[in-house]
N, C-alpha and C positions, 0 to 999 in steps of 0.2 A: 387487575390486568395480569399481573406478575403469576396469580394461579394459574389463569387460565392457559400462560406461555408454559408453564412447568406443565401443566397436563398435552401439554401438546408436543414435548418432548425438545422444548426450546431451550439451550445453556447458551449462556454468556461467558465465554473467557474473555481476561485481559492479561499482558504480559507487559514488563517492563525490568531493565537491569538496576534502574534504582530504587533502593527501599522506599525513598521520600515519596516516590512518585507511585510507586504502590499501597502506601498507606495513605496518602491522600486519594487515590482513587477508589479503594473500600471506601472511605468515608462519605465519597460525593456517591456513589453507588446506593450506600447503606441511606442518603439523606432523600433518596428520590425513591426508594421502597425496587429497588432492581437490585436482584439476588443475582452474580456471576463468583466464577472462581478468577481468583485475582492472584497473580502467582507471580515472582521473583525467579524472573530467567532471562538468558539473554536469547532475546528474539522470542518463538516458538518451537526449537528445536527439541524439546523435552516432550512435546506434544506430537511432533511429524508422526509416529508412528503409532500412536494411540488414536487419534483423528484424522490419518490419513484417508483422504476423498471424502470426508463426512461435512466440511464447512461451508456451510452457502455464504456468508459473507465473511469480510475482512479489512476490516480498519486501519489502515496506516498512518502514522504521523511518523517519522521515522526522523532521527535526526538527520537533515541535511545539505548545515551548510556547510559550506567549501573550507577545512579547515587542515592545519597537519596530521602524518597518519597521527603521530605521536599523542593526539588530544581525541583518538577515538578509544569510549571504552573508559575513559578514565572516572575516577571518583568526582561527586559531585553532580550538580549542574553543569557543567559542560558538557555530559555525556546524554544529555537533550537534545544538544544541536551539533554537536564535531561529528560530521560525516567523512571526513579525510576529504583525501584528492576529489575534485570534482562533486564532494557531495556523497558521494556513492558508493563509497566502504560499504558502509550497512545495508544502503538500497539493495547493493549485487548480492549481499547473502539472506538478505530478507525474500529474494522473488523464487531461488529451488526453493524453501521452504513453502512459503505459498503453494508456489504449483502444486506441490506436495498433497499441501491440504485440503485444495477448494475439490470442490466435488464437482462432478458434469457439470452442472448450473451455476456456480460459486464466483460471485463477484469480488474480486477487489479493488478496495478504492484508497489511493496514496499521493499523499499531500507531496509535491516535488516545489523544489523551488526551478525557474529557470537554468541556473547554471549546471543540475542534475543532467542535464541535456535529457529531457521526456521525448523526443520523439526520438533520441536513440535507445530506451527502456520501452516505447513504443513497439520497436524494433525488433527487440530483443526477446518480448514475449509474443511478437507475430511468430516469429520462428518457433516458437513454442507452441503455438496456435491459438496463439490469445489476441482475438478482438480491442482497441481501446478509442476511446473518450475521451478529453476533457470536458469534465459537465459545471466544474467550474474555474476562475482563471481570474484573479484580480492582482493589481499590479501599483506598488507606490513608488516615492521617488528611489527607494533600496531598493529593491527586492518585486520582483515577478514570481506569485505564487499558482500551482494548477493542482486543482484535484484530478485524477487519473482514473477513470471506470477502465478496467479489466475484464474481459471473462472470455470465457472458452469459445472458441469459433472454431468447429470443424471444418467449414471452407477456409478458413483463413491457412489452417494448416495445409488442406490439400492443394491449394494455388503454391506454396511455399515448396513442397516436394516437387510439384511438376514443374518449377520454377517457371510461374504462368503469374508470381505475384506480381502486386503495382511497381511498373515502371518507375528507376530513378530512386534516388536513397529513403531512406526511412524518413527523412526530412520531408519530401514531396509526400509522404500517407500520412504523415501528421500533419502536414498544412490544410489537408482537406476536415481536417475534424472542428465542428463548431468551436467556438468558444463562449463564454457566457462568465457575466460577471457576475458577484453574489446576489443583484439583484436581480439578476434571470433577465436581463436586456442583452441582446447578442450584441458583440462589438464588432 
């Protein structure tokens, strides 16, 4: 399978700021026969300009829970999940780089938790002209989590200009987006 993605001119990058988590993800890579470059950086930023518009998709898990700024970025495991204020340290500087990358077509899909506020990151790449989703959305006694489909909508942008978009805060356009649990039953 892995040839036939390479003759078709298919790479896989992953990025992460921590060694551990990069050298466990070679490993799990290397144990499922999927050849990607797997690179120690923070975020994608070393890539924005070598693969800019070239990425059809994009993977996020990004840390994001609600933590001080103080405990983003730091050594260890905690730099997994301390997203600062609100979650969103890393979110806000993970989506220019995105936009950056994805190409016409280029989805991306980012694991938020509720307090993230996703329909104001909704919001925030309508004004970009990005279309979104939640495609999935499962919720325990802590924590509400959603995955977020992203991608390029060129009416989304031009409603946005002629200020002709949907009425009422970014709240009201993400209340209309399905939801779906991981087992695929809408709630």
């Amino acid at each position: 399978m892995m040839e036939e993605e390479l003759n078709n001119g298919i790479q896989y990058f992953a990025t992460d700021i921590n060694p551990h988590a990069v050298e466990t993800t070679k490993k799990t890579l290397e144990a499922h026969g999927v050849h990607a470059e797997v690179m120690l950086m923070d975020i994608a930023s070393a890539l924005e300009n070598r693969l800019a518009g070239l990425v059809d998709v994009v993977v996020v898990n990004p840390p994001y829970v609600p933590t001080s700024e103080d405990e983003v970025g730091c050594e260890g495991i905690v730099a997994s999940w301390a997203g600062g204020e609100d979650g969103r340290t890393v979110i806000d500087r993970i989506l220019p780089v995105v936009d950056k990358l994805l190409s016409e077509k280029g989805w991306l899909y980012m694991l938020t938790l509720a307090a993230n506020k996703p329909s104001e990151l909704c919001g925030l790449m309508m004004k970009k002209g990005y279309a979104s989703k939640i495609i999935v959305q499962r919720s325990t006694e802590e924590e509400s989590l959603h995955v977020i489909k992203f991608w390029r909508d060129p009416d989304s942008e031009v409603q946005i200009k002629k200020g002709s978009a949907h009425k009422g805060s970014p709240t009201s356009v993400f209340s209309r987006f399905s939801r779906f649990s991981f087992s695929g039953q809408s709630k």
